[in-house]
C-alpha positions as CSV (number, residue, x, y, z in Angstrom):
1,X,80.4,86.8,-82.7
2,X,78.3,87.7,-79.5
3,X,81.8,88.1,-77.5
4,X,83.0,90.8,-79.8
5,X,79.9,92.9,-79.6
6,X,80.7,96.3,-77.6
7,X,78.2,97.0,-74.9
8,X,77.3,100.5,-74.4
9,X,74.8,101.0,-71.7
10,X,71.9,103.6,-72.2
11,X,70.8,105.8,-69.3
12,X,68.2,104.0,-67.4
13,X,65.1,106.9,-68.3
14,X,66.0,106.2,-72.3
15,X,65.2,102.7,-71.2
16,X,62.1,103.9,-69.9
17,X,60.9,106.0,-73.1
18,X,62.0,103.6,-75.4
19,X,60.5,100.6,-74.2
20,X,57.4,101.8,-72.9
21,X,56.5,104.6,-75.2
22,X,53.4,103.0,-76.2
23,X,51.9,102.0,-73.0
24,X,51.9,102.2,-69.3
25,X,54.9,101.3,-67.1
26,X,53.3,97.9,-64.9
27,X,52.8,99.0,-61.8
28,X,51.7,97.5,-58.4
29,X,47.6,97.5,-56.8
30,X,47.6,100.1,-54.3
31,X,46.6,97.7,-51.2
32,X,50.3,96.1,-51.9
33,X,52.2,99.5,-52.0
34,X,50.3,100.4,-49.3
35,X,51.3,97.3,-47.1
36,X,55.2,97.5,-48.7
37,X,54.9,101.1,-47.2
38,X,53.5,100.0,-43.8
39,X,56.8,97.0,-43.8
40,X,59.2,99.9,-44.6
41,X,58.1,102.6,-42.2
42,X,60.1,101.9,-38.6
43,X,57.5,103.5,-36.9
44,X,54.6,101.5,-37.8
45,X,53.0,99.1,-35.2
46,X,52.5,95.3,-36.1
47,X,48.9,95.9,-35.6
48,X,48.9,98.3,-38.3
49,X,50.6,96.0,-40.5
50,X,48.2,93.4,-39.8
51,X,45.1,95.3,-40.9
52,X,46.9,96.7,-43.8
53,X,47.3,93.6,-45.1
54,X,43.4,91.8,-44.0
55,X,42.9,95.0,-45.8
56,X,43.3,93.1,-49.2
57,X,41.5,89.4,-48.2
58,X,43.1,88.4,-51.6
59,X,46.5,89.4,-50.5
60,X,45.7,87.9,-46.9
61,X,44.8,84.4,-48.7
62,X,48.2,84.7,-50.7
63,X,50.5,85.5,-48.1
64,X,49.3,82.6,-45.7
65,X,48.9,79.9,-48.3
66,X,52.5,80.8,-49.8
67,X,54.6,80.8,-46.0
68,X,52.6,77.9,-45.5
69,X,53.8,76.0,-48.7
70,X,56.8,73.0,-48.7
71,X,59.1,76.0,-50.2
72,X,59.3,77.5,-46.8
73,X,59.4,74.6,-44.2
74,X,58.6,76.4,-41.4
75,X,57.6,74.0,-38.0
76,X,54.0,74.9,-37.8
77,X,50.8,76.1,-39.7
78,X,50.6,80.1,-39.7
79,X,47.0,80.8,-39.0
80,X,46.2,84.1,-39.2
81,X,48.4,87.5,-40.5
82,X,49.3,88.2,-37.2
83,X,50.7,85.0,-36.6
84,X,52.9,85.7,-39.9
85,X,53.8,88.8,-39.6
86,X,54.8,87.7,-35.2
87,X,57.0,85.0,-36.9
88,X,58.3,86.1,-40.0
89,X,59.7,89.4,-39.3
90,X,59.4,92.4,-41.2
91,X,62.1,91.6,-44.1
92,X,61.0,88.0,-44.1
93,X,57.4,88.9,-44.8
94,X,58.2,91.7,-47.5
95,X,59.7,89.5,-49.5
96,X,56.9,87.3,-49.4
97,X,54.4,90.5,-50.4
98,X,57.3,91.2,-53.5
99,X,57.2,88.0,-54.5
100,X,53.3,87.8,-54.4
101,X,53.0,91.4,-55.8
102,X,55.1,90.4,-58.9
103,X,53.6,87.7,-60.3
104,X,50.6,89.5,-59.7
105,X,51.9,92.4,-61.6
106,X,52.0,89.3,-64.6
107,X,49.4,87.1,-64.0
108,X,47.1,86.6,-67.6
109,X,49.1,88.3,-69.4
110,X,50.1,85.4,-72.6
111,X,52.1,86.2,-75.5
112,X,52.4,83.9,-78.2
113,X,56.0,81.9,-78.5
114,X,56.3,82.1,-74.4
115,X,55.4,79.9,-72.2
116,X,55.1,81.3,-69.0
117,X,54.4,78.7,-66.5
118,X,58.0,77.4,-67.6
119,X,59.3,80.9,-67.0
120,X,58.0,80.6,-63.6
121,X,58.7,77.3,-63.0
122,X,61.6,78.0,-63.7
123,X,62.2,81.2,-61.2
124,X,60.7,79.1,-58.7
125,X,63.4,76.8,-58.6
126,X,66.0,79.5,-58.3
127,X,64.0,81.1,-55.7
128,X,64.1,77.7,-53.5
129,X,67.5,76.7,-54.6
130,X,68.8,80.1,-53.6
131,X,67.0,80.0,-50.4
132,X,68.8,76.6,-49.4
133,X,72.2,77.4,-50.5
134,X,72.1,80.3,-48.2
135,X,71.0,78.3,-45.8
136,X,74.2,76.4,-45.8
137,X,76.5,79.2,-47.2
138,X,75.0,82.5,-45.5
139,X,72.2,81.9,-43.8
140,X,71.6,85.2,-42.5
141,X,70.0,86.0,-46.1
142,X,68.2,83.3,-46.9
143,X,64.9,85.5,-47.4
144,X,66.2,87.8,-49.4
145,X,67.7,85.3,-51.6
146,X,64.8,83.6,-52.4
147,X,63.1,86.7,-53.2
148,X,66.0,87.9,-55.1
149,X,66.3,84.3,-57.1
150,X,62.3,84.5,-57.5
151,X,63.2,87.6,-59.5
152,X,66.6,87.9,-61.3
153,X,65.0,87.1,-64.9
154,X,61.7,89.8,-64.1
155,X,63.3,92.1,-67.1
156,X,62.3,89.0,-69.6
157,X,58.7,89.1,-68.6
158,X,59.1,93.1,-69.2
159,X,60.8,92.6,-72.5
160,X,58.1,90.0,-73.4
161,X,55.4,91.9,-72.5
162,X,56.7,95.3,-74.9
163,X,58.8,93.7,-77.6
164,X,56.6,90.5,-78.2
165,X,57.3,88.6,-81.1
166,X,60.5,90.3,-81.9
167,X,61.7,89.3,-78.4
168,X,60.2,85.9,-78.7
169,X,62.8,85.5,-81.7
170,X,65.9,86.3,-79.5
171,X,64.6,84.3,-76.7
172,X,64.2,80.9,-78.3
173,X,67.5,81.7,-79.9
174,X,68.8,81.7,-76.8
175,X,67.2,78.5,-75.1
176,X,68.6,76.8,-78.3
177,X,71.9,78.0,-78.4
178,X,75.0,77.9,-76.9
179,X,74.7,81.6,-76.7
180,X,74.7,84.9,-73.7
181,X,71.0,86.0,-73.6
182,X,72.2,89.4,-72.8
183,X,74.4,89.5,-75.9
184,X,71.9,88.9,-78.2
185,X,69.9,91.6,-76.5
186,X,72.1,94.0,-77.4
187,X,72.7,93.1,-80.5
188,X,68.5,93.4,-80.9
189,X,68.1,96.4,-79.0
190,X,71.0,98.0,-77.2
191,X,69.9,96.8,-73.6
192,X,69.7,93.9,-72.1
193,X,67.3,91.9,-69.5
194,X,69.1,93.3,-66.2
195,X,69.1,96.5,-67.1
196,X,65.4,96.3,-68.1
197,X,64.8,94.6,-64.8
198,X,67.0,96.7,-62.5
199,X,65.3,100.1,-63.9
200,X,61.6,99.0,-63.2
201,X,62.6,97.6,-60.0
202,X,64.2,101.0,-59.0
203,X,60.9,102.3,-60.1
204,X,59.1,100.2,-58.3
205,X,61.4,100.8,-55.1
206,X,62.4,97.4,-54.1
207,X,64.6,96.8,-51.6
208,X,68.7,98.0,-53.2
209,X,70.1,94.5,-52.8
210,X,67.7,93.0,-54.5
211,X,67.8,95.6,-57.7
212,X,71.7,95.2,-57.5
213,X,71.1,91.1,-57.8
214,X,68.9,91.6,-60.6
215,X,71.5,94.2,-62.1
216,X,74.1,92.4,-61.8
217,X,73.9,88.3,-61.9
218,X,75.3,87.7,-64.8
219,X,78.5,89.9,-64.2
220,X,79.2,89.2,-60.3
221,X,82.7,90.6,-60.9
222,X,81.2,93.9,-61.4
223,X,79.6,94.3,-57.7
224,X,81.0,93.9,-54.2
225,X,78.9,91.3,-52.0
226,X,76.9,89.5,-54.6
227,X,75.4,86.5,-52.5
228,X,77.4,83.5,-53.7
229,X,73.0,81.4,-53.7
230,X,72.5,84.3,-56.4
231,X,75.7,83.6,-58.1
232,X,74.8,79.9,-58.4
233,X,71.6,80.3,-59.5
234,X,71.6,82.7,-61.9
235,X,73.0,80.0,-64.0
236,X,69.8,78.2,-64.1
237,X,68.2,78.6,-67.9
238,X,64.8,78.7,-69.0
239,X,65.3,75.7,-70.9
240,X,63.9,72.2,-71.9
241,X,66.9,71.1,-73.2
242,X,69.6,72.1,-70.8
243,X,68.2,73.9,-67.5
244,X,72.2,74.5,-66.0
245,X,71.6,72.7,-63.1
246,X,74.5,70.5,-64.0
247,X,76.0,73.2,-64.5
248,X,75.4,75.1,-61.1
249,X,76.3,71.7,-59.4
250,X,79.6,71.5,-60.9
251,X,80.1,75.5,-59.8
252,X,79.3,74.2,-56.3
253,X,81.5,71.9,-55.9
254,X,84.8,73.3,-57.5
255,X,83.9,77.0,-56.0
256,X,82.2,76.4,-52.7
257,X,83.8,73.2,-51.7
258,X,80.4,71.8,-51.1
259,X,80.1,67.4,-51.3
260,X,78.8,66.5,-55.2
261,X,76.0,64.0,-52.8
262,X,74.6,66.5,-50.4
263,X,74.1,69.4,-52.9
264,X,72.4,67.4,-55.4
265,X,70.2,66.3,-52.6
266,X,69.8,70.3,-52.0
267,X,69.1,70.4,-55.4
268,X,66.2,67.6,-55.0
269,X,64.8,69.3,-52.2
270,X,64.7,72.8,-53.8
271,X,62.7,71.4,-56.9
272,X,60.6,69.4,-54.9
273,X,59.9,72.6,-53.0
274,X,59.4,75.1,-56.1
275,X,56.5,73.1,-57.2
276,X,54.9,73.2,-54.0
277,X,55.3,77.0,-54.0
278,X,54.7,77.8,-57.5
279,X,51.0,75.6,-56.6
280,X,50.6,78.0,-53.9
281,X,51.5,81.4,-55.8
282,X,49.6,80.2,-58.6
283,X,46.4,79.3,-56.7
């Protein structure tokens, strides 16, 4: 029935009004846009990123306890900012700030009928999944896809946090059914989680790849270049019953010619790794 339902997309500001209407569009602290600012501008110093970001000793503590978590394997213990920002690069370390800034953006919030350390359990394991797929597929974006896996699903939390029970209704629908999330998101209000998503990242300016990911990960065929991690794990469902990773192993294997052996060791690894990171995002 879900198939045969005609999707009509709104205009992304009717999105906007309609969903929040009642209460302020989340936004991030203004020590994190500051730093995002700093990472963006091609004239700004490292120096100047460093203090932006011992600025905010909360935001210092988060950034080196995260790159220095299982989920990012680097060879040695990052010390200091300047150390991370020396090694990591620019790109590298903004996506670290996104994905700290986020959750942030999140963090207390509880609404009855979600559970939200399995939502970002469950991100966490696309994020580090993502990141070592690219690693074998395109490694030149294995950052970004992390960061982009860490956030495909960030229109849920949004939809949570504004439609509450009525959304917690068409979500465990969905975890219990053979059935497209984003169908029965139209059928319940006319737009779905990517759009949701893709408008408040626009908002929030992240980077255009990443808002193009979270746009667009359940339709690939609709966008040029969509990073074949992203494709992979976008299958991945907030579930207890059924998570997709056979799914996304099967996908591997038939699409990306990958052995059945080695990627379900990937898989391992990334798992292993998410709860590591999630520990670290968390703490």
């Amino acid at each position: 029935m879900f198939k045969l339902f005609k999707r009509q997309k709104k205009d992304p500001q009717e999105i906007i009004k309609e969903l929040f209407a009642d209460s302020e569009l989340p936004s991030f602290p203004s020590a994190i846009m500051e730093v995002l600012a700093t990472l963006r501008n091609p004239d700004s110093t490292p120096q100047e990123l460093i203090q932006k970001v011992e600025c905010d000793p909360g935001l210092s503590v988060k950034v080196l306890r995260t790159v220095n978590s299982a989920a990012f394997g680097l060879p040695a213990k990052i010390e200091h900012i300047g150390h991370a920002v020396s090694l990591l690069g620019r790109a590298r370390l903004e996506s670290v700030v996104l994905s700290i800034a986020v959750n942030k953006s999140f963090s207390g919030m509880k609404w009855d009928g979600f559970n939200y350390k399995q939502y970002w359990h469950t991100a966490a394991k696309r994020a580090c999944l993502a990141s070592n797929v690219a690693l074998s597929l395109h490694p030149t974006s294995e950052m970004e896809s992390f960061t982009e896996g860490l956030l495909l699903d960030m229109g849920v939390l949004l939809l949570f946090m504004q439609k509450k029970k009525e959304y917690v209704d068409v979500y465990s629908k969905w975890q219990q059914e053979e059935v497209s999330l984003s169908d029965i998101e139209y059928e319940a209000f006319g737009y779905d989680h990517t759009e949701v998503g893709a408008v408040v990242a626009e908002t929030w300016n992240l980077p255009k790849d990443l808002i193009s990911s979270i746009a667009n990960h359940h339709q690939p065929e609709l966008v040029e270049g969509l990073k074949p991690a992203i494709q992979l794990v976008s299958l991945m469902k907030d579930s207890e019953i059924d998570d997709g990773t056979a799914l996304i192993l099967d996908k591997a294997v038939n699409n990306y010619e990958v052995e059945q052996e080695i990627f379900q060791e990937t898989i391992d690894t990334a798992y292993k790794q998410a709860l590591a990171f999630l520990s670290m995002l968390n703490g």
